[in-house]
DRENDO-1510 file (C-alpha; in Angstrom, 1 decimal, always signed):
<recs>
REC; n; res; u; v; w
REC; 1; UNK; -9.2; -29.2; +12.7 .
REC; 2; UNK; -5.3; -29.5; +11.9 .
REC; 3; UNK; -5.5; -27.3; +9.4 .
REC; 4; UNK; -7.1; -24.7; +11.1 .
REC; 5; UNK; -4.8; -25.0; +13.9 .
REC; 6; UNK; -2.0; -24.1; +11.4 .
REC; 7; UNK; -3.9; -21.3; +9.4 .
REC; 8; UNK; -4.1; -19.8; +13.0 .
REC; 9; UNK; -0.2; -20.5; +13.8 .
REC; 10; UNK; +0.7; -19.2; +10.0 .
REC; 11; UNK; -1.3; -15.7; +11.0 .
REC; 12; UNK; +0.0; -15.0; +14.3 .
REC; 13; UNK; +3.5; -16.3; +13.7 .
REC; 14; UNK; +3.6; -14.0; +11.3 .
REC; 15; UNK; +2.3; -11.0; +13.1 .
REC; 16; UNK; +5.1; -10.7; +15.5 .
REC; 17; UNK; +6.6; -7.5; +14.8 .
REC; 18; UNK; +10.4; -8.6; +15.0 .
REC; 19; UNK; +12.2; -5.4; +13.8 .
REC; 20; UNK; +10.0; -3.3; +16.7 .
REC; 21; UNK; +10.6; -6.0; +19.5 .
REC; 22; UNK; +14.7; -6.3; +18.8 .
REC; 23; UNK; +15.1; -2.5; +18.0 .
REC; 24; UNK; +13.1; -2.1; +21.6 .
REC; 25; UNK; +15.1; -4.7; +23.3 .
REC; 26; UNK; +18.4; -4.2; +22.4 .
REC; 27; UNK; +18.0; -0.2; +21.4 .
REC; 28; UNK; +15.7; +0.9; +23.6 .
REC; 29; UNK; +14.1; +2.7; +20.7 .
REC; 30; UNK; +9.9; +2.9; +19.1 .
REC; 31; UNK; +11.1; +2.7; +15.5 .
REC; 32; UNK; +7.7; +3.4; +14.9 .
REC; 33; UNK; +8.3; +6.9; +16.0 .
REC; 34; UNK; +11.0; +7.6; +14.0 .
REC; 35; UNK; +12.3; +7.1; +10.3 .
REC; 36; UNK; +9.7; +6.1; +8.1 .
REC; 37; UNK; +7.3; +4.5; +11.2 .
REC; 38; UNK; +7.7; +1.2; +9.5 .
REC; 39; UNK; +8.6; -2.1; +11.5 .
REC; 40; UNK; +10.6; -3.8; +9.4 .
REC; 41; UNK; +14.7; -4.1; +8.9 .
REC; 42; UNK; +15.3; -0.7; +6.8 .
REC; 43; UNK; +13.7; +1.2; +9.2 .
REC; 44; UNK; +15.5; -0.6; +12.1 .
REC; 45; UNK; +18.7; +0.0; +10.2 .
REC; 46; UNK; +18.0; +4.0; +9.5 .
REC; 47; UNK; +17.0; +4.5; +13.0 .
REC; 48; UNK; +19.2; +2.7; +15.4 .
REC; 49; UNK; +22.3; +3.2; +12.6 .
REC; 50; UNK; +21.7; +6.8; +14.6 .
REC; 51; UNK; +23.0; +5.8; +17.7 .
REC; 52; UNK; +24.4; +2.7; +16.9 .
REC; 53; UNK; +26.0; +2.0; +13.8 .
REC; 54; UNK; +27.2; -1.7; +14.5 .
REC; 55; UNK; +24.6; -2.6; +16.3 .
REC; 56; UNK; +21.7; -0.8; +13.9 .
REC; 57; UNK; +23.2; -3.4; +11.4 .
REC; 58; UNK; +23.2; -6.8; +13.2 .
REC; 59; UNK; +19.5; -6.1; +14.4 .
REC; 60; UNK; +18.8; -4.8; +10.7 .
REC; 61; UNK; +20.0; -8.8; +9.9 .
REC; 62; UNK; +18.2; -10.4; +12.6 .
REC; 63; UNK; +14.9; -8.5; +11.2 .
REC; 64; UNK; +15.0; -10.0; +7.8 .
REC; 65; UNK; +16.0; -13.3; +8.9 .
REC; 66; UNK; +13.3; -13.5; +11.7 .
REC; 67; UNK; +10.9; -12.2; +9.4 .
REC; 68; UNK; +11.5; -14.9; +6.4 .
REC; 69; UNK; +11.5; -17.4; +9.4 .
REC; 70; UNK; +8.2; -17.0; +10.9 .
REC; 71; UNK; +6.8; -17.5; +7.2 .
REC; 72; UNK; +8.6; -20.6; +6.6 .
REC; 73; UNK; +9.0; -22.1; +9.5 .
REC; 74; UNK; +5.7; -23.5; +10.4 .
REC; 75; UNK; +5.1; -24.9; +6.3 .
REC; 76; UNK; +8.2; -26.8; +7.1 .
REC; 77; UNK; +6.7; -28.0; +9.8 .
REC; 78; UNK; +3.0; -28.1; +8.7 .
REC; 79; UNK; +5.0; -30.1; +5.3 .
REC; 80; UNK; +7.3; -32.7; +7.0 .
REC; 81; UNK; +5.8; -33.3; +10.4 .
REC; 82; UNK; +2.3; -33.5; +9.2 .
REC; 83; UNK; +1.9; -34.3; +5.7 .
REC; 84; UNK; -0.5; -31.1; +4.7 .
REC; 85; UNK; -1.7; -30.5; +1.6 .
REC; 86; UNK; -0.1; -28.1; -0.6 .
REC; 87; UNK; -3.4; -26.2; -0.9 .
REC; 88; UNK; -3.6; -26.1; +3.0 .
REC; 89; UNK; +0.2; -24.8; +2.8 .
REC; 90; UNK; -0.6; -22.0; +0.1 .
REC; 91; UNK; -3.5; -20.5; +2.3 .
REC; 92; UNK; -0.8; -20.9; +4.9 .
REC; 93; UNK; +1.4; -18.8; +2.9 .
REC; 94; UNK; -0.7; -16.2; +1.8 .
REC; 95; UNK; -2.2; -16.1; +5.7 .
REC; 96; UNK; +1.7; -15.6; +7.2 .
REC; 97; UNK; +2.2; -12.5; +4.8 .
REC; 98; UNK; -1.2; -11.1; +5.9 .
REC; 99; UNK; -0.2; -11.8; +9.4 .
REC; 100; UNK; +2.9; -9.7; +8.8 .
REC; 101; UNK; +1.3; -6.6; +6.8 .
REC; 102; UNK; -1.7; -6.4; +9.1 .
REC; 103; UNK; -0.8; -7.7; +12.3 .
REC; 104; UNK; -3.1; -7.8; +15.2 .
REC; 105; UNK; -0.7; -7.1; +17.7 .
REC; 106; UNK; -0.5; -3.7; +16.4 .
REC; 107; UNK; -4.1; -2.6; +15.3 .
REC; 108; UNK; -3.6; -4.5; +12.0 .
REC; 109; UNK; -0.9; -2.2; +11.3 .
REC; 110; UNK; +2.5; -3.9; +10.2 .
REC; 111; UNK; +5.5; -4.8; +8.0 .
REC; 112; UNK; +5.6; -4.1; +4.2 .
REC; 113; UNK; +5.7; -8.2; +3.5 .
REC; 114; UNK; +9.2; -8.6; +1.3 .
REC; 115; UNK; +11.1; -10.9; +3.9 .
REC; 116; UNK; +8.2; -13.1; +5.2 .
REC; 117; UNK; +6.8; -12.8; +1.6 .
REC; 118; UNK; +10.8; -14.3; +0.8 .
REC; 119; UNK; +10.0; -16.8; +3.5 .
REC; 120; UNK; +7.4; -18.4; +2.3 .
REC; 121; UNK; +7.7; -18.2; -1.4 .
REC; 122; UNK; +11.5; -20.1; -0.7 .
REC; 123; UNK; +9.5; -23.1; +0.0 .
REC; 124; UNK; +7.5; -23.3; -2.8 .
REC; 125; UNK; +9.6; -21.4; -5.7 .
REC; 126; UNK; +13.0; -21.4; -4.6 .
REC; 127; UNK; +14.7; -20.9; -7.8 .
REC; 128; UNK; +12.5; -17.7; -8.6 .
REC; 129; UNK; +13.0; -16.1; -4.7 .
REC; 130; UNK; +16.7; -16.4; -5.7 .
REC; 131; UNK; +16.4; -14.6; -9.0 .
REC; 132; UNK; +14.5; -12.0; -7.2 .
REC; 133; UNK; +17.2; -12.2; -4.0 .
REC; 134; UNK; +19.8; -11.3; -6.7 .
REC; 135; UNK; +17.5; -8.2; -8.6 .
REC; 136; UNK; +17.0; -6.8; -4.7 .
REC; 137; UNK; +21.1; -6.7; -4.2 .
REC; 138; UNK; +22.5; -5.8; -6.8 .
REC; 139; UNK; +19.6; -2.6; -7.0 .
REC; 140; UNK; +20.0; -2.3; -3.4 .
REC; 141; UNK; +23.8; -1.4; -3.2 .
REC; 142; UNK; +23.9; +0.5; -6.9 .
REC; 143; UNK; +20.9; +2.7; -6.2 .
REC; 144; UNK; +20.8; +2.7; -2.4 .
REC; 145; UNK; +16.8; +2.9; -2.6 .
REC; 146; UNK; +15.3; +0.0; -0.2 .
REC; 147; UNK; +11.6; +0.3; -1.8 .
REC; 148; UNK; +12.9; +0.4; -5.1 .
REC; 149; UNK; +15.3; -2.8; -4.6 .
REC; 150; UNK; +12.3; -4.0; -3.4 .
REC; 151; UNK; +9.9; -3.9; -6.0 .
REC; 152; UNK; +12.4; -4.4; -8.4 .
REC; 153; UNK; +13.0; -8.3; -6.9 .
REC; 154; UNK; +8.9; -8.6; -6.7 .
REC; 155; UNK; +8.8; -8.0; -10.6 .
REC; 156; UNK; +11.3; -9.9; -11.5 .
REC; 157; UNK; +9.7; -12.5; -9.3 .
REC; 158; UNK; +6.4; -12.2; -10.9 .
REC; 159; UNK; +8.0; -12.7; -14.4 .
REC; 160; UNK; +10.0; -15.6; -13.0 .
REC; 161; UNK; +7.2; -17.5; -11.8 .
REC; 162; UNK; +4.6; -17.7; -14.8 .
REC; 163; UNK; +8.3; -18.5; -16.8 .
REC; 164; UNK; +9.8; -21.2; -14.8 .
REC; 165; UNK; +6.1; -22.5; -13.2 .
REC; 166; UNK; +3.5; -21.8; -16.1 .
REC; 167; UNK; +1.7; -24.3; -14.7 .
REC; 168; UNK; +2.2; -24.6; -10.3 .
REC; 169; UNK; +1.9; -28.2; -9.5 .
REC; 170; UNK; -1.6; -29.8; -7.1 .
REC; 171; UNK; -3.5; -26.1; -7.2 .
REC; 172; UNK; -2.9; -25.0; -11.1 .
REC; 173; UNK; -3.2; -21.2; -10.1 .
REC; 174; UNK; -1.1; -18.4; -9.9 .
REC; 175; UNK; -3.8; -16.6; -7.3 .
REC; 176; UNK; -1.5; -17.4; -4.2 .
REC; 177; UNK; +1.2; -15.4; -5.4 .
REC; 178; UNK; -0.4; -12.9; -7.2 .
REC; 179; UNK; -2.2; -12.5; -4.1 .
REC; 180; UNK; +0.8; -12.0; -1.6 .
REC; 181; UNK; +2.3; -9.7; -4.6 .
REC; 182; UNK; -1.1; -7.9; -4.6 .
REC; 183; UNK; -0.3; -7.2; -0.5 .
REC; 184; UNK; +3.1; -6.1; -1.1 .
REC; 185; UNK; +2.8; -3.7; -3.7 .
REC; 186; UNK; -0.5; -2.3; -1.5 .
REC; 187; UNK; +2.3; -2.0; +1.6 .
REC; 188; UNK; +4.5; -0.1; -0.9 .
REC; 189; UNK; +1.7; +2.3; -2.1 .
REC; 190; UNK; +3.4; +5.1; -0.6 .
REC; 191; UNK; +6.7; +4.2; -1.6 .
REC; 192; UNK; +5.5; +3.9; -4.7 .
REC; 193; UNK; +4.6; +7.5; -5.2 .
REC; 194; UNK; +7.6; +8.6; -3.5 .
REC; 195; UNK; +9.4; +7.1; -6.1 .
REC; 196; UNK; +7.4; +8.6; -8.5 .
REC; 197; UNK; +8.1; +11.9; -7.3 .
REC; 198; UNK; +11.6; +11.6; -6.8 .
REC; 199; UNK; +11.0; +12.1; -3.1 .
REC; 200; UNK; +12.3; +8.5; -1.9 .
REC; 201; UNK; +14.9; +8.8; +0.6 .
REC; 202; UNK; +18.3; +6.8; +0.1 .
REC; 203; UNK; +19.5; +4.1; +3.1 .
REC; 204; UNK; +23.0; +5.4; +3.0 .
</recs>
């Protein structure tokens, strides 16, 4: 029962839309009605940066780290205060970033997954999220392209993974995080051929 208490917690954690309930709170805007329609931080930052440059930045901040939050937060707790599994904590992982991608609370509509994706592959792989955390700057401020920082730190944490962790300790698979990458990429389909195109807008 425990653990389906937490699977539960993981998902609807998860599905809180941050960016949309800050950007509404504090801008008094629907980004989902303007930019790209997407809830999470680069859309906060292109749309309230309109109004509100300082501001559009700080809730741009608060986005990410809310969204990484709500992923790890409750395996920390699930972890240290009740001694889970780490199988129990992986469906818990993969369950957060499905709670953020398809969130009830919006018609199963929802974020893209990068920062609650972040979040909860911190606590198991923390050396790889760094690599990646590293690939997403550095593309991010040469090439101004969010999606493309993006995907960028999602291959190089791929890579990283089977590298460092050929072999992931108590559930021997790589189906967890192939799975959440799976969700990602799917969330980025459109960026994807945007990028392909050349039609991929810039966050200047």
């Amino acid at each position: 029962m425990i653990n389906i208490v937490f699977y539960l917690i993981a998902y609807f954690l998860a599905a809180v839309p941050f960016g949309l309930v800050l950007a509404r709170i504090f801008a008094k805007v629907d980004i989902r009605s303007a930019g790209s329609g997407s809830i999470g931080a680069t859309n906060v930052l292109r749309v309230v940066k309109e109004s509100n440059p300082a501001l559009a930045k700080k809730l741009s901040i608060a986005t990410i780290a809310l969204d990484a939050l709500k992923g790890l937060m409750p395996l920390v707790v699930a972890k240290f205060c009740f001694d889970l599994g780490d199988s129990v904590l992986w469906a818990m992982a993969v369950l957060a970033v499905i709670g953020h991608c398809f969130s009830p609370y919006l018609l199963f509509n929802g974020g893209k997954g990068i920062a609650t994706g972040a979040g909860v592959m911190i606590f198991f792989l923390p050396l790889e999220v760094i690599l990646a955390l590293i690939v997403w700057f550095v593309v991010g401020k040469v090439l101004k392209i969010s999606s493309l920082a993006s995907l960028s730190a999602l291959v190089v944490f791929i890579a990283s993974s089977f590298i460092i962790h050929p072999q992931i300790e108590v559930i021997n698979t790589h189906a967890p995080v192939l799975i959440i990458c799976f969700i990602i990429v799917y969330k980025h389909w459109g960026n994807i051929l945007r990028l392909i195109t050349g039609k991929e807008k810039k966050v200047i």
